[in-house]
Structures are given as structure tokens and as C-alpha cells.
N, C-alpha and C positions, 0 to 999 in steps of 0.2 A: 575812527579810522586813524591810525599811526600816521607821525609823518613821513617816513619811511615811504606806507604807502601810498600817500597821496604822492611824494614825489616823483615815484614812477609810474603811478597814473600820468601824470600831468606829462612826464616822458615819452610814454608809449605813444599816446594822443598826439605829440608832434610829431613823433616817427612814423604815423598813421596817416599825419595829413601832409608829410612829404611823400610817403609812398603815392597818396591819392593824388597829389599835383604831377607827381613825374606822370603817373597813368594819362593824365588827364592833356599834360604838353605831349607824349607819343601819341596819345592816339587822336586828341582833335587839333592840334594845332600842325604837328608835323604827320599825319596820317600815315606815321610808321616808315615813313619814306626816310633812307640815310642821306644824310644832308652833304655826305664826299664817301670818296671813297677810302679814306681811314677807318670807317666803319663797316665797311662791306671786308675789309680786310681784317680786324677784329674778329666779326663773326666767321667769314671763311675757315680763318684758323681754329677755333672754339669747335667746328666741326670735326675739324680734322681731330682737336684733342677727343671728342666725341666718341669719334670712331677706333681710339687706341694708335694715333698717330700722331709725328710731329709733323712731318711731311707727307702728300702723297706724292704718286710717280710722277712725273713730266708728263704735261698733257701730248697727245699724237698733235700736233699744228701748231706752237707754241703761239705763234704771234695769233692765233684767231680765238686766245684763250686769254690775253695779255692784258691786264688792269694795273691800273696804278694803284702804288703799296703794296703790291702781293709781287712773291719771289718767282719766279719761273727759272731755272735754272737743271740742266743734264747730271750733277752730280747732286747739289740740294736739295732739288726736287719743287713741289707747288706747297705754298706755306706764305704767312703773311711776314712783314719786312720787322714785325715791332717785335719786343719782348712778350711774354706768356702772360704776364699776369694780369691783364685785362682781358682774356680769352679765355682763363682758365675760371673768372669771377662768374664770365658769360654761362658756365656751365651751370651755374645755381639754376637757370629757368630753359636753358638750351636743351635738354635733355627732353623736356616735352614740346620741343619745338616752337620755343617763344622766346624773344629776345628780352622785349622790355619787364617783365618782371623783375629779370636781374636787376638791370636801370632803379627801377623802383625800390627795389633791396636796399641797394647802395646810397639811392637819397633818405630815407629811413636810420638804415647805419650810421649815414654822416651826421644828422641828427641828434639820434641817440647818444653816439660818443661824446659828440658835442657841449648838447647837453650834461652828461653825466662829468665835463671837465669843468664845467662852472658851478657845480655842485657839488667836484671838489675841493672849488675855491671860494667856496661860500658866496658864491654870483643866482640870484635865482636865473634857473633853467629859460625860462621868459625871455631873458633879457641876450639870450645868445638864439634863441629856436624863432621866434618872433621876425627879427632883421632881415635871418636868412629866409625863411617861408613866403614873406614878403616882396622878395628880390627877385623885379624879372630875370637877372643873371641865373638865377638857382634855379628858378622855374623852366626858362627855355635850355637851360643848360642840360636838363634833367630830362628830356624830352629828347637827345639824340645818345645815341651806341658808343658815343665817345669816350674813352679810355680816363678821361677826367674826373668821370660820375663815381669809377670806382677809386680813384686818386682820391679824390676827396675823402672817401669813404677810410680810405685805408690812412690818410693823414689825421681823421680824427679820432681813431682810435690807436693812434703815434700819442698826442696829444694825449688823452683822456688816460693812458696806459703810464707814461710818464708824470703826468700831474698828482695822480692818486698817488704815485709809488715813490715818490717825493713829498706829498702831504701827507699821509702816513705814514712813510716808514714800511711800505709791505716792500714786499721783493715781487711774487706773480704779478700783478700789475707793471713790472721794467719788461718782464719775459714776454707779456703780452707786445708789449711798445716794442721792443724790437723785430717781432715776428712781423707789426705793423709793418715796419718801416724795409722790411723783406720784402711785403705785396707790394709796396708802394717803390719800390729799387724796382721788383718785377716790371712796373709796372711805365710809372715816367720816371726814368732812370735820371736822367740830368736833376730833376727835381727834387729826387730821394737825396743825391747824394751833394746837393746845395744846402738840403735841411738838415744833413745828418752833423753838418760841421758844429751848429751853434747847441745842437743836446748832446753831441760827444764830448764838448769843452764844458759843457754842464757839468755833465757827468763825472767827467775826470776830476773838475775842481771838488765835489762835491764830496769824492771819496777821497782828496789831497787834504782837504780842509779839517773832515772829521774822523778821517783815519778810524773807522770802527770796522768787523768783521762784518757786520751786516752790510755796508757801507761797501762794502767791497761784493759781497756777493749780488746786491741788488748791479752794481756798474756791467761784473760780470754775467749776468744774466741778460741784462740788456744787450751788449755786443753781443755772444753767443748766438744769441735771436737772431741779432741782427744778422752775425755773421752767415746764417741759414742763408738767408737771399742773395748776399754775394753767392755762393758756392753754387746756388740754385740757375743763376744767371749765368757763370762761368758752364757750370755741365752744359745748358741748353747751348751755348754761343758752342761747343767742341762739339755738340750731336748735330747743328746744321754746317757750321764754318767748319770743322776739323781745325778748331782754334779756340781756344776758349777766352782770348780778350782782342777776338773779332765779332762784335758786335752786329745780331743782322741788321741791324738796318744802317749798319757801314758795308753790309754786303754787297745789297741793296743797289746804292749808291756813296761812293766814299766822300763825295763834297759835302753828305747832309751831317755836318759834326759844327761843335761852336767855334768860332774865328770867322777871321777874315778871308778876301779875294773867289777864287772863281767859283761857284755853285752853281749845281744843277734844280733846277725847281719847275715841277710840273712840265719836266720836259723841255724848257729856256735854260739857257746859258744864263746866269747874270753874275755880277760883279759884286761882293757884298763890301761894304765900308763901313767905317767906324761912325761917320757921317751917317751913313744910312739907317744903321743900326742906333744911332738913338733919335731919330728921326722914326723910326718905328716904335722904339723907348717910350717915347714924347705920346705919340697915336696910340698906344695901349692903355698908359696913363689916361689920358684924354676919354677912352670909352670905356675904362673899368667906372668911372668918373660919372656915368650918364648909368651905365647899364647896372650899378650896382643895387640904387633902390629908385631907375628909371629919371631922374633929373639928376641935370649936373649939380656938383655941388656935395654929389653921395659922400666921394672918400672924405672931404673934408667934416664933415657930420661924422663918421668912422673914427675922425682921430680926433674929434673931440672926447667921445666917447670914451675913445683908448683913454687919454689923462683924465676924464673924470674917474673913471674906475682903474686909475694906476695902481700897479701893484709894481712895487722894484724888485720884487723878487720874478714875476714872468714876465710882466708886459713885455721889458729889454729883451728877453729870450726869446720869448715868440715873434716879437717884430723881427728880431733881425733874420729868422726863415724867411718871413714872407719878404722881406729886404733883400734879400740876398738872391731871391729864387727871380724880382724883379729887375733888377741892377744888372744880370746876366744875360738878359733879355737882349739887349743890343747888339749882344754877338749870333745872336739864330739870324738866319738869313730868311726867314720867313715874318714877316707880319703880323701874320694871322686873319682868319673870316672874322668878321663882325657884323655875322648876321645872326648872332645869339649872344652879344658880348666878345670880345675881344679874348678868344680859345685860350689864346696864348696866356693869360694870365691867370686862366683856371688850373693853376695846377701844370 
């Protein structure tokens, strides 16, 4: 047997047993049941893409139709408050009228990419697939509709598309990573475009430093990709808002954006503060901390790890995403549930 193929044997096999744990947290731990209504509005929409729709009509009694996160509106029509690209993932399993399969795809995906990024950094696959299979975060995370399961999905093959096409030298591997980072703009939009700062300064240096054609065409390929999910994001915001950098879910509601002072949340009035927000900062910290491999203590075991397998050419790089997508935190005026880990720091 090649090494080749044992190493994507030993790939498949974790992509296999994340598929089997997602299955396994929808159907006996959370018995399919959505844990808010962020996910009943997911799917909503995922039908509507279904059916050859962005929107349907206005329902005949608006208010006896009325859920939180879904649009109701005379001129936009009934449609959910988020972007597409977690609706449109839904369609991989939706079409036969089943939700979590998708779910399962995605924890598989995330996996896989994953994997196959440590394996372009000469990391055995183990030592990245293992941690996470192990983590109740992944596990109950992976077990609800939430928009995160294909986040993840779509940032690690951001990741795995990028690292190849930098440890090689290929260029389709940048094109890939950018299309990533299109689903993943689709998809948590504030996230996409916290990550996209530290691989576009990559990038640029990368092609400033070595000034080669190839060099150039790999950066180019990358944007282009990328650029696909802006444009994707803009038509969709002009087919519901008749605007294309009105955002629905500033349609929605326009308090729910990052900063401070008055928001609306679940129907309350409240007051966000700089205070508040890292007083939330602080509590997210605190339960990534517990729920990452179930006792406290996890992150710090994490960044041990990080500097024993330091690498100065990514560790720097890939920290300062997750850095940066963390740090920003204190300006959402929401918290987050922490009844499956602390959402908010999934992505």
C-alpha cells in the first residue's frame, strides 16, 4: 500500500467518524429538535431556494405567521434575515427532505480539509483530526442547523486551499481558497471578512517579495475567487433590499451591526457597552476554555501545542484569524447560548 494511499485512507476514516458523530449528536442527543429559531430560519429559506425562490409572497395575516429571524415584509416578501450561503449548503440533503445529512457533510468536509492542511505541512493528519473528533464543542456543535457547521466547513478548505497553493507552488489550490472564502462571506459575513485581512496581506506580500508570474497569477486567482462571493452577496442584498450594500439582516433589524449604544435583541430594547462587550469577551473566553476538550484548562493545552509545533511561516498567520475574528467580539451586542459552547466563538 503507497503512502499516498494509506494517507487518505486514514483521512476518509476521520471524515467518516465526524459524519457518524454529527448523526449521532442530531439524532440522539438533540432529537432533531432546533435549538432557536436561527435554524428554523436557515431551513425556511433553503426551501424557498428549493422551490426556485428567493422570497415567497407575504403571508394573508402577517402577524399569525410572524417568527423570529425570518423577513415578513409587503414589498420583500417571506424569506430568512441571513445571507444564502448556509441555505443554499442545506440543499446538499434538503432536497430529499432531510436536514442533517447536510450537518454531517460539513463536519466530514471540515475534517477532511483539515486534515489534508496538516498534511500539507508535513503535520500528521492525527494530530489535527483527533483534538477536534474528541471535542464536545465539535460534537454538540455538529448536532444543530446552525450556520457555523458549514462555516467551519467552508474555512477549512479556505485553509487547506491556501496552505497547498503556498507549499507548492500550484495556483488551482488559491482558486479553490478563494471560492472558500466566497461560501464562507455567504455565509458569516463579519467572519469571512475579519479572516480575509491576514491571507490578503499574505498574499500580497507574497507576490511583493517574489515578484514571479506565477506569483502573480496564484494572488490573482485567489481574489477573483474571492471576489465571486462579494458580487454574489451584493446581487442577493439588490434582489431582496433593492440595494445592494443593504444587508438583510440590517433589513431585518438595523441595531443588529457591530458597535455600540441602543440594540434590539430578541424583541428588548438594550444598551450595548464597551463594558459590556468585553464582559461578554471575558464569558466566551471562559467557555471556549471548558467546552473545548470539556475541562477548563482546554485553550491553554491549545497554545501549548500551538508553540510546540511552531511554524513562523503560519502559526503567526493563522493565529491572528482566529485573533482577530475573537477581539471583535465585544462589539456584537449578543453573547451568545452556551448550551453547546459559546456559538459565538464558533465561527
Amino acid at each position: 500500500m503507497s503512502a499516498k494511499g494509506t494517507t487518505l485512507r486514514w483521512r476518509m476514516l476521520f471524515a467518516a467518524i465526524a459524519f457518524m458523530l454529527s448523526t449521532v449528536s442530531s439524532y440522539v442527543v438533540f432529537h432533531r429538535v432546533p435549538t432557536g429559531s436561527d435554524e428554523n430560519s436557515y431551513v425556511f429559506q433553503a426551501y424557498n431556494f428549493l422551490d426556485g425562490v428567493i422570497a415567497r409572497p407575504e403571508p394573508p395575516m402577517p402577524e399569525a405567521f410572524s417568527s423570529g429571524m425570518v423577513i415578513i415584509h409587503p414589498e420583500a416578501g417571506w424569506l430568512s434575515r441571513y445571507p444564502p450561503g448556509h441555505s443554499l449548503w442545506l440543499l446538499t440533503s434538503i432536497w430529499a427532505d432531510a436536514v442533517y445529512p447536510a450537518i454531517g457533510l460539513a463536519a466530514a468536509v471540515a475534517i477532511w480539509f483539515l486534515c489534508g492542511a496538516a498534511f500539507a505541512l508535513g503535520i500528521p493528519q492525527a494530530l489535527v483530526a483527533v483534538p477536534l473528533l474528541v471535542s464536545p464543542f465539535f460534537f454538540f456543535m455538529y448536532g444543530t442547523q446552525l450556520s457555523h457547521t458549514s462555516g467551519l466547513a467552508a474555512a477549512a478548505m479556505l485553509c487547506w486551499g491556501y496552505i497547498r497553493g503556498r507549499t507548492r507552488n500550484e495556483r488551482w489550490p488559491l482558486f479553490i481558497a478563494g471560492l472558500a472564502w466566497s461560501l464562507l462571506f455567504l455565509n458569516r459575513t463579519y467572519t469571512a471578512l475579519l479572516m480575509a485581512i491576514p491571507f490578503a496581506v499574505d498574499a500580497l506580500w507574497h507576490w511583493l517579495r517574489v515578484r514571479t508570474w506565477r506569483a502573480f497569477q496564484q494572488t490573482a486567482l485567489f481574489a477573483v475567487a474571492a471576489g465571486c462571493g462579494v458580487l454574489g452577496y451584493l446581487a442577493y442584498n439588490q434582489l431582496v433590499t433593492n440595494d445592494p450594500f443593504h444587508a438583510t439582516y440590517l433589513f431585518y433589524d438595523a441595531s443588529e451591526s457591530l458597535g455600540f449604544g441602543t440594540r434590539h435583541v430578541y424583541g428588548e430594547v438594550v444598551h450595548h457597552t464597551f463594558a459590556n462587550g468585553l464582559g461578554y469577551l471575558w464569558n466566551n473566553v471562559r467557555a471556549m476554555d471548558q467546552w473545548l476538550w470539556g475541562f477548563h484548562g482546554s485553550l491553554l493545552i491549545a497554545l501549548v501545542l500551538s508553540i510546540v509545533g511552531w511554524s513562523r511561516r503560519w502559526v503567526p498567520a493563522l493565529s491572528r484569524c482566529y485573533a482577530k475574528c475573537v477581539a471583535w467580539l465585544y462589539r456584537f451586542l449578543v453573547q451568545g447560548r452556551n448550551g453547546c459552547g459559546r456559538t459565538g466563538l464558533f465561527l
